[in-house]
N, C-alpha and C positions, 0 to 999 in steps of 0.2 A: 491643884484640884479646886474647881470653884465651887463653889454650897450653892444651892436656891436657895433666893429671899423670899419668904411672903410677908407684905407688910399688908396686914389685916387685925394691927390693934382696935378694938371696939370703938367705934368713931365719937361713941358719948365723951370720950376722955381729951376727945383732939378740939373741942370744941370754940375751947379760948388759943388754940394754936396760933401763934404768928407768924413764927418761924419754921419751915421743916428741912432739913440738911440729909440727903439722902446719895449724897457723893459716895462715889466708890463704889455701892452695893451691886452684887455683879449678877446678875440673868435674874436679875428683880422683877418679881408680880407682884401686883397690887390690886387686892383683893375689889370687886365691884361696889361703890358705894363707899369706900372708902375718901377719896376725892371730891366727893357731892357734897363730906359733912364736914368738910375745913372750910366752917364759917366764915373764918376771921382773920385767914391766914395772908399774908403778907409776902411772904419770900419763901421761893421754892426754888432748891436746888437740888437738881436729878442727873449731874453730869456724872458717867459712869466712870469706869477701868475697863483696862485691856482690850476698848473696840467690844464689850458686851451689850448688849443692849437691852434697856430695859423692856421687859414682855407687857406692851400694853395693847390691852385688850380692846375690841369698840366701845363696849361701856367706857373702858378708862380714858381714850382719847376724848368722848361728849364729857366727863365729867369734868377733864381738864380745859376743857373750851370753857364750861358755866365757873371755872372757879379762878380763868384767865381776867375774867373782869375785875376782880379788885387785887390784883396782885400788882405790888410796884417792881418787885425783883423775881427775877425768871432764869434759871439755866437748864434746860432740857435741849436730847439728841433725838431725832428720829433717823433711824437708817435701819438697815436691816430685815429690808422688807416689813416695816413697823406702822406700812402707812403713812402718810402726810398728813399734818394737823390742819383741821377744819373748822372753822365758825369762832378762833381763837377774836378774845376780844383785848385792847391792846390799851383802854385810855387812860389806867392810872399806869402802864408799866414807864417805869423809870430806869430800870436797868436792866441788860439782858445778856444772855446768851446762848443764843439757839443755833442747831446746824439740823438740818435736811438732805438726806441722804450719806451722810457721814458723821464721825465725831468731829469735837471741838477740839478736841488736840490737847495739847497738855498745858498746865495753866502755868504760867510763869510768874504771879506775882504772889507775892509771899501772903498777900492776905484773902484768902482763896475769895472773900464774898465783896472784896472791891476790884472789878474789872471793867475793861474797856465796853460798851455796847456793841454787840458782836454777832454777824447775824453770819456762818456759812451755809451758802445755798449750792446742792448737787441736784438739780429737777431739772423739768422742763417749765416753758412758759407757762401752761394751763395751770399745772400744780401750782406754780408758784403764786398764781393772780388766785386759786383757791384758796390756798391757805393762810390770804391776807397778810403772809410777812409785808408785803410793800407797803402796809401802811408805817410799821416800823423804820423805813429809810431816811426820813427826818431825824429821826433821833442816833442813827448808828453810826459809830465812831471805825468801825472795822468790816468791813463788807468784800466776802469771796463769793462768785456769782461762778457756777458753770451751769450754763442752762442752753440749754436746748431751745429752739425757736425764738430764737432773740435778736432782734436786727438791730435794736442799740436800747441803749438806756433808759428809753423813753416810753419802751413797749413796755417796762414794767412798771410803771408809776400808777396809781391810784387812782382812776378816772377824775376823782374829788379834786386834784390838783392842778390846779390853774396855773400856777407861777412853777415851771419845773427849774426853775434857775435855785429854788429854795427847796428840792426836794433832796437833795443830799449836803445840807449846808454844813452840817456835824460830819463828815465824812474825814477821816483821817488819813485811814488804809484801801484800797479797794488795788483788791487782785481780781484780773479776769482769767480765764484759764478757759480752755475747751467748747467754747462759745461757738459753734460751727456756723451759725445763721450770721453770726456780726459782721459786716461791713462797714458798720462805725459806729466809734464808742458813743459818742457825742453827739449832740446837737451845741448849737454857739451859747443858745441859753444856758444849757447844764453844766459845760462847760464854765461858762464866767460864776457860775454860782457853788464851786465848787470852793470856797474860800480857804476853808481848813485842811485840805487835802494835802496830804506831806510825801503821802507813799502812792505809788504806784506803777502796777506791774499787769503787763498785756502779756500774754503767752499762749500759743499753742491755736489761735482762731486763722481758720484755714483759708475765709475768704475777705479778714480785715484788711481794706485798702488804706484807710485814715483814722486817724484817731478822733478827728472833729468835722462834721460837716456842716456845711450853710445850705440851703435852699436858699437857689439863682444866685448862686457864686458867695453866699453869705457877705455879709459887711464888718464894717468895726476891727478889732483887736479881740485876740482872747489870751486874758491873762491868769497864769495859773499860781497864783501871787504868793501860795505856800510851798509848793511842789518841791521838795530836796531829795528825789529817789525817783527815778525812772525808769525801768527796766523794758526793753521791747526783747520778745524771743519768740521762734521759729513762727514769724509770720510771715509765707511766702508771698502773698499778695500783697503786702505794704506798699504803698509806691509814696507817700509821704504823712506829715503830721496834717494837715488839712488840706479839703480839697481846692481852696483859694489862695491867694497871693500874699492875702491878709498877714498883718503881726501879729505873731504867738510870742507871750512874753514870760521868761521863766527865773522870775528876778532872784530865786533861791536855792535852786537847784545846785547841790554840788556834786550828786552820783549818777552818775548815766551810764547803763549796760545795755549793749545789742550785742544779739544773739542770733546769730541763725535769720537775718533780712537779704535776702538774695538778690534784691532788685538796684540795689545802691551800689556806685562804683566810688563815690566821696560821702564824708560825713558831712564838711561844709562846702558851701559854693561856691564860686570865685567870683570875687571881686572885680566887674566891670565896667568899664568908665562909659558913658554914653555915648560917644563917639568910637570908639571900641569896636570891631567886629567882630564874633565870634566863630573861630574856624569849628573845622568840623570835629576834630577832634575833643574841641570842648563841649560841642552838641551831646554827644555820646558820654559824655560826666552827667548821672544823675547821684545831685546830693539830697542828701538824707532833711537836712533844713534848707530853708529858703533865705535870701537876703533879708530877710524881716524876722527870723528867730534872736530873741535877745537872749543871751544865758550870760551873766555876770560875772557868777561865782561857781562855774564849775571847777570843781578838784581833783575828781577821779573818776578817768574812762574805761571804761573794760571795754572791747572789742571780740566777739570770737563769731566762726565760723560767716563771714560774709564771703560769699564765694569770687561776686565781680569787682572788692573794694578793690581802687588802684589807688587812692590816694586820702588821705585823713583831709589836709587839710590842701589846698592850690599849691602847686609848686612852687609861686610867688607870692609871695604875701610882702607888700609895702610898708606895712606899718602893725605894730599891736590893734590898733583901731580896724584890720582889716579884718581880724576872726574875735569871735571872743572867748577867748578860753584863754588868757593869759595870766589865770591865775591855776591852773594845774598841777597839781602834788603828785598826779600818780595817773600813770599812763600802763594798760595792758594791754596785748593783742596777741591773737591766735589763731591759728589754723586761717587764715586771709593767703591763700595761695595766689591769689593776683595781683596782691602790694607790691607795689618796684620801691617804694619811699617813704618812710616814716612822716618826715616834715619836709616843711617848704625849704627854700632854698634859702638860707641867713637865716634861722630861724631863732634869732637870738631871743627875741622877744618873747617867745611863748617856752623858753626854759628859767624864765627866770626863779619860777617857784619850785620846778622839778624837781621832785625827792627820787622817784622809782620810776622805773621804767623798765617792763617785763615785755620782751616782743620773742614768739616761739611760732615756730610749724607754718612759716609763712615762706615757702621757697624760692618766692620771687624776689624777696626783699636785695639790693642791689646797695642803697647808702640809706645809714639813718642819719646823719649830720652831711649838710652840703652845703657848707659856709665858702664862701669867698672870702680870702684872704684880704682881698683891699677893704672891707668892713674892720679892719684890725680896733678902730676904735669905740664898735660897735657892741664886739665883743667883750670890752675892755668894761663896755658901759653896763652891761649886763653878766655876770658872775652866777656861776652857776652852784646850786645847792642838790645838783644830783648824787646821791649816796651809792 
């Protein structure tokens, strides 16, 4: 059974207030004029329980906008029909976390008032360029965007922002999710400016082709120089990571998950020599990276639900220099009904660090090892550590 809160202490007593800790309290109102008179206040936390939401009123939301200007720390939820925060002002806040149109979820560190800068957004575009969260995107360390009328990243940036290469440079986490307008995450700049970024996860955007585009074929290299977590899922339009030729470089990356990409029949490409022709057969392999993708230290691939995969990696592969993934701990795959083969043919090279290996619901699969025997001392040279 949950109580109504009214917090309508007589505002003469809040006056030297710094701190106010308002967590947990559940179908909470707050009295008009209550907010107006925390002069002095500092740090505000109003993340609820159980998905309640706190009942604020219009007054409440203007008073919380006039009392956003001198506050360094902030956790507040709007959802629930509660309105979107308006005219919020943002230049001393130093720590945050806010969500729009949902909760924040459950807080995981033990010291409830030191947390990541965390901004979840469920809106559309208009809302979001109202409620001026985008000026906070410089400073947020965790960013989940489902927004409506968003053609990439750019459309939400601050007009004020000249250099978009710096406009997510604190960026740790960022999940996209249900983004129906996106066609691509990126631009090259925001892309390369992306320094800190460790995590991230694309899912569910119906008409994402690429993750990074250039105007007139883009130039240079983009290098994603912290990235260790990647996750692509049910994006039917994918057709690759950029729309040029260009090197994508992903010097730290050790987890990679796809999910649900229907347009790829390999992950990697095959390696050909310039003099080389290409039958037709290989025309018809579209891989997931290009010859210019560098991935160093990947460990562990999960795979599931690619309907046209036939192959992970060239049936031939010459040498470890030919893929890079030779340092792999752990291989998954699932439901890929048009796999005929695991790995390439000698595939010695790329088991050498092999601990796991889970392959299920893939009915085509035919041979996962396809070693020639006259390699005897190839094998010998490579020792296998699969458990």
């Amino acid at each position: 059974m949950y109580v109504l809160v009214s917090f309508s202490i007589l505002s003469v007593s809040l006056k030297k207030l710094k701190l106010l800790d308002l967590t947990g309290c559940v179908n909470l109102r707050i009295d008009d004029g209550v907010l107006l008179n925390l002069v002095n206040l500092e740090e505000l936390y109003m993340r609820v329980d159980d998905e309640k939401a706190i009942r604020f009123t219009d007054s409440n939301r203007v008073e919380l906008a006039e009392l956003s200007n001198h506050l360094s720390a902030l956790e507040v939820e709007f959802f629930d029909n509660n309105g979107t925060p308006k005219n919020m002002l943002f230049t001393e806040l130093k720590r945050f976390r806010i969500s729009m149109g949902c909760g924040l979820g459950d807080n995981t560190h033990k010291n409830m008032h030191s947390f990541e800068n965390t901004l979840r957004l469920i809106t559309n575009k208009d809302e979001l360029l109202e409620s001026t969260m985008n000026e906070l995107f410089e400073k947020t360390e965790v960013l989940y965007l489902e927004v409506d009328g968003m053609n990439d990243l750019e459309e939400v940036l601050m007009e004020s922002v000249h250099l978009p290469q710096q406009a997510f440079k604190n960026l740790r986490v960022l999940d996209v999710f249900k983004c129906e307008n996106l066609r691509y995450l990126f631009t090259f700049p925001i892309a390369n400016g992306l320094v800190k970024l460790e995590r991230l996860t694309v899912s569910e955007c119906s008409v994402l082709e690429v993750l990074a585009y250039g105007e007139n074929g883009g130039a240079g290299k983009i290098r994603f120089q912290g990235l260790k977590f990647l996750r692509l899922d049910r994006l039917p339009k994918l057709i690759g990571l950029c729309n040029t030729a260009n090197v994508i470089e992903l010097p730290q990356l050790v987890e990679l998950e796809l999910d649900g990409l229907p347009n790829f029949s390999s992950i990697y490409p095959k390696k050909t020599s310039a003099t080389s022709s290409m039958s037709s057969n290989d025309s018809a392999i579209q891989p997931l990276f290009n010859k210019q993708v560098l991935i160093p230290k990947l460990e562990k691939l999960r795979i599931w639900r690619m309907d046209k995969l036939k192959e992970i990696w060239p049936y031939q592969v010459i040498s470890s220099k030919d893929v890079d993934a030779c340092v792999l701990r752990k291989i998954e795959v699932d439901s890929c009904d048009n796999l005929v083969t695991l790995f390439p043919t000698n595939p010695m090279s790329l088991l050498g660090r092999l601990e796991v290996l889970d392959v299920s619901n893939c009915g085509s699969i035919e041979v996962l090892f396809n070693i020639d025997m006259s390699c005897v001392g190839e094998i010998e040279e490579h020792s296998s550590n699969l458990r």
